[in-house]
Structure formats: structure tokens, C-alpha cells
Chimera marker file (.cmm) of the C-alpha trace (Angstrom):
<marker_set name="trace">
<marker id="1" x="0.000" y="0.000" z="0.000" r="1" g="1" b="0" radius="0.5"/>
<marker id="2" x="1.286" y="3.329" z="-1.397" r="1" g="1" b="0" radius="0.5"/>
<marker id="3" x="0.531" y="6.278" z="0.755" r="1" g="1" b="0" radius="0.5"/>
<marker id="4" x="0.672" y="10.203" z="-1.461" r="1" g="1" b="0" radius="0.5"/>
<marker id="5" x="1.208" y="13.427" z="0.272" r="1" g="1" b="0" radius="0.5"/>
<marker id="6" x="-1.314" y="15.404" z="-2.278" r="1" g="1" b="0" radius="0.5"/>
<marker id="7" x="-2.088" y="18.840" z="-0.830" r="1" g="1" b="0" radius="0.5"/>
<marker id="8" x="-5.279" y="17.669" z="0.685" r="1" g="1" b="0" radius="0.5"/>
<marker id="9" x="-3.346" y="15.423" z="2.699" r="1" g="1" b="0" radius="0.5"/>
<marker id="10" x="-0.717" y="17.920" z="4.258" r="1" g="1" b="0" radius="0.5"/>
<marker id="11" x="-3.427" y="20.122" z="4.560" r="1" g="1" b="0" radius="0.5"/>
<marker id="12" x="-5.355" y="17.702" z="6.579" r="1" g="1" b="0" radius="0.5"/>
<marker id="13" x="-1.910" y="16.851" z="8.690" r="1" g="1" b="0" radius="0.5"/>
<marker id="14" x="-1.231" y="20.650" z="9.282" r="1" g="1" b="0" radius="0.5"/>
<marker id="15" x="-4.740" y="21.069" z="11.026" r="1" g="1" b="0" radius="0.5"/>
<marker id="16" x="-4.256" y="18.183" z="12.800" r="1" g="1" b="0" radius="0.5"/>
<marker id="17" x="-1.016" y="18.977" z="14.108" r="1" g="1" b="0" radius="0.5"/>
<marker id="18" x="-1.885" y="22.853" z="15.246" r="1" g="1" b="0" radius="0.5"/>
<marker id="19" x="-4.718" y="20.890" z="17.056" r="1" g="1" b="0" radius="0.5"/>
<marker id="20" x="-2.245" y="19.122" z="18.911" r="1" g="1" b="0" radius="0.5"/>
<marker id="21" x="-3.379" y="15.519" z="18.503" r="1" g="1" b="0" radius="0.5"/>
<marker id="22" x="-0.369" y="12.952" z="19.002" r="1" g="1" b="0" radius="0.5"/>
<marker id="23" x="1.568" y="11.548" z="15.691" r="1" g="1" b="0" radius="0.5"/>
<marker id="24" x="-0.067" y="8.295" z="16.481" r="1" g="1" b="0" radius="0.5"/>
<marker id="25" x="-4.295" y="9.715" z="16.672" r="1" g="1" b="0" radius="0.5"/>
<marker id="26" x="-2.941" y="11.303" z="13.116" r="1" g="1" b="0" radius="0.5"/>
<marker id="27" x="-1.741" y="8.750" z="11.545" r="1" g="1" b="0" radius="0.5"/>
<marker id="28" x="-4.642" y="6.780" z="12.406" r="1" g="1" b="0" radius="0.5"/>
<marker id="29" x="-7.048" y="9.928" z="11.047" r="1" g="1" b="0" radius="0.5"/>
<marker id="30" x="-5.069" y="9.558" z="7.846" r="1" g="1" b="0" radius="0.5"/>
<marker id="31" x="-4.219" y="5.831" z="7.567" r="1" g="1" b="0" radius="0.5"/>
<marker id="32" x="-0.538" y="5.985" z="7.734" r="1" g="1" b="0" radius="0.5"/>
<marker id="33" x="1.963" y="5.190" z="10.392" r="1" g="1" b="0" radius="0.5"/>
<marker id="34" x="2.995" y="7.751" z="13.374" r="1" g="1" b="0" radius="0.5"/>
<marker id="35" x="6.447" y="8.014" z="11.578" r="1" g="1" b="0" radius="0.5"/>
<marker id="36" x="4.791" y="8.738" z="8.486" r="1" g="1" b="0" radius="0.5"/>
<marker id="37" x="3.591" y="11.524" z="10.379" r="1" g="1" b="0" radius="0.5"/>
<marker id="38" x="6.630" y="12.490" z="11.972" r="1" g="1" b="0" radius="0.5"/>
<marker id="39" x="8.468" y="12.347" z="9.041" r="1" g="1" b="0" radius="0.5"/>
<marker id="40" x="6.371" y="14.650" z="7.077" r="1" g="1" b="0" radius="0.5"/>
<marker id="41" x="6.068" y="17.137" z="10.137" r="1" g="1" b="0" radius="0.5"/>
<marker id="42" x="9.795" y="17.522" z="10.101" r="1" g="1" b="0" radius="0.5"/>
<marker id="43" x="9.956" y="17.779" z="5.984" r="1" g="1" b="0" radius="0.5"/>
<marker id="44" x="7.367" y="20.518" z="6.241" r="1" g="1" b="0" radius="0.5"/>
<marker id="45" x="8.754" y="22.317" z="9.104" r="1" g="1" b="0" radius="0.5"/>
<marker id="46" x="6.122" y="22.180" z="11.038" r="1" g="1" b="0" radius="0.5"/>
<marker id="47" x="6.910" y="24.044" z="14.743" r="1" g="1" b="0" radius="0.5"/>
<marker id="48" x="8.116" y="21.352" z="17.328" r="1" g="1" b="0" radius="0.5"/>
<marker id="49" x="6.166" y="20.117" z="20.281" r="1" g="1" b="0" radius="0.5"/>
<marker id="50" x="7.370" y="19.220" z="23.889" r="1" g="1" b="0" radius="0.5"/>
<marker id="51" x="7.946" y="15.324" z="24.346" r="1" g="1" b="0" radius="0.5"/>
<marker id="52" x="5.014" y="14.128" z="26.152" r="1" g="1" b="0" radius="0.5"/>
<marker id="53" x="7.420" y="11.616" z="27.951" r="1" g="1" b="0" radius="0.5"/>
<marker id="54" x="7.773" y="13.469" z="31.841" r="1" g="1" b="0" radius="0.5"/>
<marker id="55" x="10.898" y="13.423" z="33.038" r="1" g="1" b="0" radius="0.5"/>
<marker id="56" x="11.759" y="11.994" z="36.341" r="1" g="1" b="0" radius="0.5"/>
<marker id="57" x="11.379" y="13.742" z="39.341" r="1" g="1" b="0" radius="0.5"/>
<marker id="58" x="14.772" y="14.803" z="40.855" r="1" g="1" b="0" radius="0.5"/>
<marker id="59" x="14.756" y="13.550" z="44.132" r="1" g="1" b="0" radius="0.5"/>
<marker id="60" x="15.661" y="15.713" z="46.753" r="1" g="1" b="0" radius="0.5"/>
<marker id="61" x="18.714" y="15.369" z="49.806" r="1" g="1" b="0" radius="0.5"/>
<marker id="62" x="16.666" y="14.426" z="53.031" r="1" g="1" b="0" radius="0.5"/>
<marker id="63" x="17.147" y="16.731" z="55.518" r="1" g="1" b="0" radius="0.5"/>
<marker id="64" x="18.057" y="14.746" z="57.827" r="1" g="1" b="0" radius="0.5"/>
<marker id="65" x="21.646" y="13.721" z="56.170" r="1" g="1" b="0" radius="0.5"/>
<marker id="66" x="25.108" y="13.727" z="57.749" r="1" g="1" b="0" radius="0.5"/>
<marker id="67" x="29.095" y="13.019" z="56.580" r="1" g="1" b="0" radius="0.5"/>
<marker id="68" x="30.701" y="10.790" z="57.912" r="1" g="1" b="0" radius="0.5"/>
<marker id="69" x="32.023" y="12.893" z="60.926" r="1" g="1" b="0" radius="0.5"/>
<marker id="70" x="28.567" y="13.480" z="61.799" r="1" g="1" b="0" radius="0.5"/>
<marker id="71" x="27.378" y="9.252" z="61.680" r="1" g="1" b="0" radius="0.5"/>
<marker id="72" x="26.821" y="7.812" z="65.141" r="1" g="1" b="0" radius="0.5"/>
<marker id="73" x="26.264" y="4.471" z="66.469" r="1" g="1" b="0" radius="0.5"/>
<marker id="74" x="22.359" y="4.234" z="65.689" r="1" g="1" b="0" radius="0.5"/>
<marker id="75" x="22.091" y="6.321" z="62.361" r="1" g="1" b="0" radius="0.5"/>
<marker id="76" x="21.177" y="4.693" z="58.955" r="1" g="1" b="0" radius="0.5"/>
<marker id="77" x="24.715" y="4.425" z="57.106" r="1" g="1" b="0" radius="0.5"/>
<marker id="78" x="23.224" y="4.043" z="53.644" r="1" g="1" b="0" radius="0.5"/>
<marker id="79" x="25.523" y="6.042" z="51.440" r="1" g="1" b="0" radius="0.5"/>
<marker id="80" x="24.160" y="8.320" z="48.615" r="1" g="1" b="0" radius="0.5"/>
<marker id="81" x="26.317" y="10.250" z="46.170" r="1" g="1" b="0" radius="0.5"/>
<marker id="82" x="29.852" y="9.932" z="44.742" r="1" g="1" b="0" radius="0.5"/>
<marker id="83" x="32.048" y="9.677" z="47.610" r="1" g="1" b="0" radius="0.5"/>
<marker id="84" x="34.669" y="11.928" z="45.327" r="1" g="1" b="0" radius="0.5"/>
<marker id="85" x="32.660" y="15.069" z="45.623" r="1" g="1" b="0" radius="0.5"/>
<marker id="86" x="30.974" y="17.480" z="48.333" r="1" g="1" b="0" radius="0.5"/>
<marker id="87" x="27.570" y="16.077" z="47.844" r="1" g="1" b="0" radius="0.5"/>
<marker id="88" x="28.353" y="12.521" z="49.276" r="1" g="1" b="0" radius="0.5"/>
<marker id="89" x="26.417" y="11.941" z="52.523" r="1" g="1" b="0" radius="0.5"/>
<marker id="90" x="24.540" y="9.316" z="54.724" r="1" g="1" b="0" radius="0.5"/>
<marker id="91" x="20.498" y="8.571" z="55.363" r="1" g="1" b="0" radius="0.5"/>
<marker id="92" x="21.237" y="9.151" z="59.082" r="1" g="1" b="0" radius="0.5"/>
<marker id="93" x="17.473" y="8.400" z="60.063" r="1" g="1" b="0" radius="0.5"/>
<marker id="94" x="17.065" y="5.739" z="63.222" r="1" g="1" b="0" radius="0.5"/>
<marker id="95" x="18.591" y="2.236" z="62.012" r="1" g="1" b="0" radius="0.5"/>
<marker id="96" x="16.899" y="-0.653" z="63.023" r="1" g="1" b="0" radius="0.5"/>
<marker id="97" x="18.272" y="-2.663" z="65.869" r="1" g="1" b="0" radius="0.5"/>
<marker id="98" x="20.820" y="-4.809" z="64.680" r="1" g="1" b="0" radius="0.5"/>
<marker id="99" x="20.849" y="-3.649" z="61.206" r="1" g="1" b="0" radius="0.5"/>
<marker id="100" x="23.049" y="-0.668" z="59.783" r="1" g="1" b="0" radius="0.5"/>
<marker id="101" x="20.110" y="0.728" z="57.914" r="1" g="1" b="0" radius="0.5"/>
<marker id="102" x="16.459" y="2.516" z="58.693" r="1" g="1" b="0" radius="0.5"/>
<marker id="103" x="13.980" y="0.083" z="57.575" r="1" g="1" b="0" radius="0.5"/>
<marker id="104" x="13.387" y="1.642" z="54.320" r="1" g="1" b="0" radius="0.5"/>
<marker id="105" x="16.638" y="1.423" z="53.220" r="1" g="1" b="0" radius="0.5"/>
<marker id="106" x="16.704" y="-2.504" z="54.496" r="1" g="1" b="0" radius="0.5"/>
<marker id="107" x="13.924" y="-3.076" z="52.453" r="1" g="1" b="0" radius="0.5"/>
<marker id="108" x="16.263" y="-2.236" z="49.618" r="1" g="1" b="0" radius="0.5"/>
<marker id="109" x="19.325" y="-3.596" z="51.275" r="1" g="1" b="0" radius="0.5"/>
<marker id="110" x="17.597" y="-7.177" z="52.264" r="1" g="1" b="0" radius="0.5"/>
<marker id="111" x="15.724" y="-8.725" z="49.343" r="1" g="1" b="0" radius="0.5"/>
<marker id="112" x="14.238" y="-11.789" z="50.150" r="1" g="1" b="0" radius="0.5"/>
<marker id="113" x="14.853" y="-14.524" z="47.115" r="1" g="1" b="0" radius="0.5"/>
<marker id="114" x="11.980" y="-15.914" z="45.556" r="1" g="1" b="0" radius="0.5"/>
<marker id="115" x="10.991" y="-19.168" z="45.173" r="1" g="1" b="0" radius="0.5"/>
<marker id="116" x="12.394" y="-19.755" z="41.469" r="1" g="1" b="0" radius="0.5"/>
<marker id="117" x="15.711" y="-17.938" z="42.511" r="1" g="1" b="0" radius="0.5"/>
<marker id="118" x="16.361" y="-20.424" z="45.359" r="1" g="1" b="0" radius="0.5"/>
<marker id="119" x="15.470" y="-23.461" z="42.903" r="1" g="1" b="0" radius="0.5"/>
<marker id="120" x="18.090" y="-22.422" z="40.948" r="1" g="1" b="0" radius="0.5"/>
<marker id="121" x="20.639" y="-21.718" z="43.274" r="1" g="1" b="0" radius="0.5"/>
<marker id="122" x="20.067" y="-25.164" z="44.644" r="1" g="1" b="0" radius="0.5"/>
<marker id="123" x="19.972" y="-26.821" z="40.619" r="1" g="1" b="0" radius="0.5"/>
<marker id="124" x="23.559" y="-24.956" z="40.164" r="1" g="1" b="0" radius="0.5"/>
<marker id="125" x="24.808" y="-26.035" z="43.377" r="1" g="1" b="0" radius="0.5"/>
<marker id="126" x="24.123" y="-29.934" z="41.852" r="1" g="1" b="0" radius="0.5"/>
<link id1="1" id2="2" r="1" g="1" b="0" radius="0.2"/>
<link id1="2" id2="3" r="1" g="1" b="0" radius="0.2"/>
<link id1="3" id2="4" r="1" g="1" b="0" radius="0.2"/>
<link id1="4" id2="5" r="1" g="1" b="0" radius="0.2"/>
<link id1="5" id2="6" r="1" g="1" b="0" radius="0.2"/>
<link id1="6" id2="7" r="1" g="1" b="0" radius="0.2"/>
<link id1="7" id2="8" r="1" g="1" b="0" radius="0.2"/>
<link id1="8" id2="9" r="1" g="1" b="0" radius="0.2"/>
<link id1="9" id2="10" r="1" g="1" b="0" radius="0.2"/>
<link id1="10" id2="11" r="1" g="1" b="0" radius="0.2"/>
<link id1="11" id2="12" r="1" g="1" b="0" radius="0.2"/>
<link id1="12" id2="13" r="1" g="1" b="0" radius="0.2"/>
<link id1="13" id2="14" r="1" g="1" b="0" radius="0.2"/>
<link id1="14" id2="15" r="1" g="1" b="0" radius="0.2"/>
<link id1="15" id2="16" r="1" g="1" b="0" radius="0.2"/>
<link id1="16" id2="17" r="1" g="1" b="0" radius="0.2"/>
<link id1="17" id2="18" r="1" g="1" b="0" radius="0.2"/>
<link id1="18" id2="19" r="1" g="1" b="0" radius="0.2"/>
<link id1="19" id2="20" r="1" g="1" b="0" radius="0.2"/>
<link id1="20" id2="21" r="1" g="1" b="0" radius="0.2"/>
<link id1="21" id2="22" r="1" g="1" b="0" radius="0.2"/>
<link id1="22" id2="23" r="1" g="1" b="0" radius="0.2"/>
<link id1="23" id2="24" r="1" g="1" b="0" radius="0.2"/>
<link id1="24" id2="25" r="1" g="1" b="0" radius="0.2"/>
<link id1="25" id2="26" r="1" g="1" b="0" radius="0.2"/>
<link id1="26" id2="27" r="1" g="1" b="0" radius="0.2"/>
<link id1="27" id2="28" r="1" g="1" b="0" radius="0.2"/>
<link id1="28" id2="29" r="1" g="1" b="0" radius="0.2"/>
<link id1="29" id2="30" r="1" g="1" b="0" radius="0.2"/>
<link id1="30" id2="31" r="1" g="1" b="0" radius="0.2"/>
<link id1="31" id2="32" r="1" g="1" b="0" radius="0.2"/>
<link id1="32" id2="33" r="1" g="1" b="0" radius="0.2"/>
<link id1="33" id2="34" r="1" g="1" b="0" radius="0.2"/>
<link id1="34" id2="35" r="1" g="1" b="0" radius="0.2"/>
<link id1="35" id2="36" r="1" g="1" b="0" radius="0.2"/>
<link id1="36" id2="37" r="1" g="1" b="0" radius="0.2"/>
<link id1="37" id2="38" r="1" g="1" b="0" radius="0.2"/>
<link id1="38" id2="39" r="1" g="1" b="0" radius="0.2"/>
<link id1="39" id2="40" r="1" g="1" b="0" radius="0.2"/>
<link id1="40" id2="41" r="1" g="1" b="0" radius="0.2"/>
<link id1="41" id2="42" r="1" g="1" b="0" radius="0.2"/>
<link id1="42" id2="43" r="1" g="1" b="0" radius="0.2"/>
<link id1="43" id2="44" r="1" g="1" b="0" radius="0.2"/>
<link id1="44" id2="45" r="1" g="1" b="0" radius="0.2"/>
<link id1="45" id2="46" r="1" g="1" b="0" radius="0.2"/>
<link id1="46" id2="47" r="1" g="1" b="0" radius="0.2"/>
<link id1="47" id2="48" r="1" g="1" b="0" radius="0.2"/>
<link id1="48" id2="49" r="1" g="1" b="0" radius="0.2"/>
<link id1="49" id2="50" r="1" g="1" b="0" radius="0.2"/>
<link id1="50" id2="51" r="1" g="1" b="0" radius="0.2"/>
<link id1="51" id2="52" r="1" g="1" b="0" radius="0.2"/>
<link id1="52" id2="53" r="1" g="1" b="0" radius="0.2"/>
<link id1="53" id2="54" r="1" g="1" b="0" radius="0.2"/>
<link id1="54" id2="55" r="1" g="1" b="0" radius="0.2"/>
<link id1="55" id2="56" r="1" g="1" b="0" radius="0.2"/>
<link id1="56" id2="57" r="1" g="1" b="0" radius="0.2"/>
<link id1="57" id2="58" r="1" g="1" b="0" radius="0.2"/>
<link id1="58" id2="59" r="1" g="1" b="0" radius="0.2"/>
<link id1="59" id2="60" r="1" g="1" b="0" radius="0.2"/>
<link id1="60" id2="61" r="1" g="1" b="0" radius="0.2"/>
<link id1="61" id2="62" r="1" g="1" b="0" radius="0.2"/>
<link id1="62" id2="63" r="1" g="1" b="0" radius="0.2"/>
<link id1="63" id2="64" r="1" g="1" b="0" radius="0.2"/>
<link id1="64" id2="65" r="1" g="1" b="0" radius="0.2"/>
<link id1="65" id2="66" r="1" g="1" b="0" radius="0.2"/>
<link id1="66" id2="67" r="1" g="1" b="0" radius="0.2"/>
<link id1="67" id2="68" r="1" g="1" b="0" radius="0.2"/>
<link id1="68" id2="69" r="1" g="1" b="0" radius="0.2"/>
<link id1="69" id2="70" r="1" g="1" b="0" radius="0.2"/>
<link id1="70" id2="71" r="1" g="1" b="0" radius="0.2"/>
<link id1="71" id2="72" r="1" g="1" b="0" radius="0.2"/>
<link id1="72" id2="73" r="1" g="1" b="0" radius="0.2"/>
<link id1="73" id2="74" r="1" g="1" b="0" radius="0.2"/>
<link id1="74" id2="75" r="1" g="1" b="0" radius="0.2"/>
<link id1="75" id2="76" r="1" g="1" b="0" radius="0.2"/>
<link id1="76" id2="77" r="1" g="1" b="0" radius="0.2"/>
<link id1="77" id2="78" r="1" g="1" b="0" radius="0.2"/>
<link id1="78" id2="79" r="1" g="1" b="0" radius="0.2"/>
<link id1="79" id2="80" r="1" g="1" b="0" radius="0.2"/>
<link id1="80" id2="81" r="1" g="1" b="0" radius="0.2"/>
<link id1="81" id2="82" r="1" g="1" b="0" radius="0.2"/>
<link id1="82" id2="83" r="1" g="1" b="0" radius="0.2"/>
<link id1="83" id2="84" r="1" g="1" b="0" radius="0.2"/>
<link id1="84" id2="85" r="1" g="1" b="0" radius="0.2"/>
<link id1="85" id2="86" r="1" g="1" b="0" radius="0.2"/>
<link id1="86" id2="87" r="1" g="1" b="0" radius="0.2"/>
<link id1="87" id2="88" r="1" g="1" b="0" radius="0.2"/>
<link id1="88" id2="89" r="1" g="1" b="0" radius="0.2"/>
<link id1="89" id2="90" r="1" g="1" b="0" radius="0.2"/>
<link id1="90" id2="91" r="1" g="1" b="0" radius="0.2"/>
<link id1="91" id2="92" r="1" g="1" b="0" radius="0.2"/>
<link id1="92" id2="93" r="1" g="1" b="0" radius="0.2"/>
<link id1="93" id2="94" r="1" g="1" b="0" radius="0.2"/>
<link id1="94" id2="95" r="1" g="1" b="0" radius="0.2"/>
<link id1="95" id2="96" r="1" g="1" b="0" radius="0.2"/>
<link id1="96" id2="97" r="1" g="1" b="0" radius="0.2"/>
<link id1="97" id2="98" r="1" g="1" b="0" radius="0.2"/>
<link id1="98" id2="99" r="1" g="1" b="0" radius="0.2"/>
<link id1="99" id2="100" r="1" g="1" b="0" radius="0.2"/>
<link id1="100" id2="101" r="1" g="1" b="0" radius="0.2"/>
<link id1="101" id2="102" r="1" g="1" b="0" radius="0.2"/>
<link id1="102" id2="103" r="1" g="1" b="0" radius="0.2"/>
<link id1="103" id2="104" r="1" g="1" b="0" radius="0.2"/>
<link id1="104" id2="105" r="1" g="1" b="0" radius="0.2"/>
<link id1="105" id2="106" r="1" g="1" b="0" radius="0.2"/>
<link id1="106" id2="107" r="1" g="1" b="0" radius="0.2"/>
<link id1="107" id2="108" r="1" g="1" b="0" radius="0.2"/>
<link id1="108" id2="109" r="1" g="1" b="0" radius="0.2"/>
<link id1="109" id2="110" r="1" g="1" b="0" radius="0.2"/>
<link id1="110" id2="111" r="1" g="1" b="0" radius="0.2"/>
<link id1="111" id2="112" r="1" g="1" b="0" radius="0.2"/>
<link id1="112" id2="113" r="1" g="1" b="0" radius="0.2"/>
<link id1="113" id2="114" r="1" g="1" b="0" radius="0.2"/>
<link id1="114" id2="115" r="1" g="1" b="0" radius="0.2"/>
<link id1="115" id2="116" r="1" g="1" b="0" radius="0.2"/>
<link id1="116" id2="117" r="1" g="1" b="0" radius="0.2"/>
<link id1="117" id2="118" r="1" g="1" b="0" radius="0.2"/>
<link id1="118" id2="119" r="1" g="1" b="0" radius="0.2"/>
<link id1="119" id2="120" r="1" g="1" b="0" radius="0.2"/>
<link id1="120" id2="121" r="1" g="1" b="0" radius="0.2"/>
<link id1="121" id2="122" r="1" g="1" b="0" radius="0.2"/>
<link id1="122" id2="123" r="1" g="1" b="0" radius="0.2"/>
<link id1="123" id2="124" r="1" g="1" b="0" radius="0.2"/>
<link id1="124" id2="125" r="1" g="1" b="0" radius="0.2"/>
<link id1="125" id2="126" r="1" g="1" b="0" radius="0.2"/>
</marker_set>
């Protein structure tokens, strides 16, 4: 199946795109693929849209954190950061007792296997 951009077509795509429907909803309107779409868009010039894709939130230093001259027996030691640079630090919320982290960094810290990992440990060990 041959697909032609006649001036109906980019016509069609142009309204569609200053609508701001996605390159897939388009393609579907016109019967072509989203990088059909795309690829036209670019050809024509059309003004570029922000990537729907959000970025990830940057996560934030707790305020709670301490160097290492500031740990004490107690404090979560989970390390964050490049230990090269000023922004290294540690958690330094309560650890739990008998562990050297706070419990939400021992739920990271202290993954239980699952079934099918301990079945094949215990096939390799054979």
C-alpha cells in the first residue's frame, strides 16, 4: 500500500497537528503510520512540540543527612552520592536494631529470594 502526500493530505496533517493531537491519533485519522507523520512534520517544518514523555522527578537530599564525621552508632549508614565530591552523605534516620540501615533502606538492602531464585541456586549447586 502506497501512501501520497497530495495537498489535501498535508493540509489535513497541518490542522491536525496545530490541534495538537499525538503523531499516532494522526496517523490513524489519515491511515498511515505515526512516523509517516513524523516524518512529514519535520519535511514541512512544522513548529516542534514538547515530548510528552515526563521526566523523572529529581529527588531531593533528606534533611536529615550527615558526613561521615557526623554518623553515630544508631544512624542509617546508607551512602548516597559519589564519595569523590561534596555532595556525598549518609540517610542518618534511626537504624533498626541490629541492622546498619532505617527500615526503608533494608527493604532495599535485604531482598528476600523468591521461590524460582532459590530453585536455581540449589539446581547450580548440583
Amino acid at each position: 500500500m502506497s501512501f501520497e502526500w497530495t495537498p489535501d493530505r498535508i493540509t489535513a496533517l497541518i490542522a491536525l497537528w496545530e490541534e495538537g493531537l499525538t503523531t499516532s491519533v494522526i496517523g490513524d485519522r489519515l491511515g498511515i503510520t505515526k512516523n509517516a507523520v513524523v516524518g512529514k512534520v519535520h519535511r514541512l517544518g512544522l513548529p516542534k512540540r514538547g515530548s510528552p514523555i515526563k521526566p523523572k522527578p529529581v529527588v531531593k537530599k533528606k534533611t536529615n543527612t550527615v558526613t561521615m564525621a557526623q554518623l553515630r552508632p544508631g544512624m542509617c549508614v546508607w551512602p548516597t552520592g559519589d564519595p569523590a565530591t561534596d555532595d556525598f552523605y549518609f540517610c542518618g534516620d534511626k537504624s533498626e536494631d541490629g541492622r546498619p540501615y532505617c527500615s526503608e533502606h533494608c527493604a532495599k538492602a535485604y531482598v528476600k529470594p523468591s521461590k524460582e531464585d532459590r530453585q536455581r541456586r540449589a539446581a547450580n549447586m548440583r
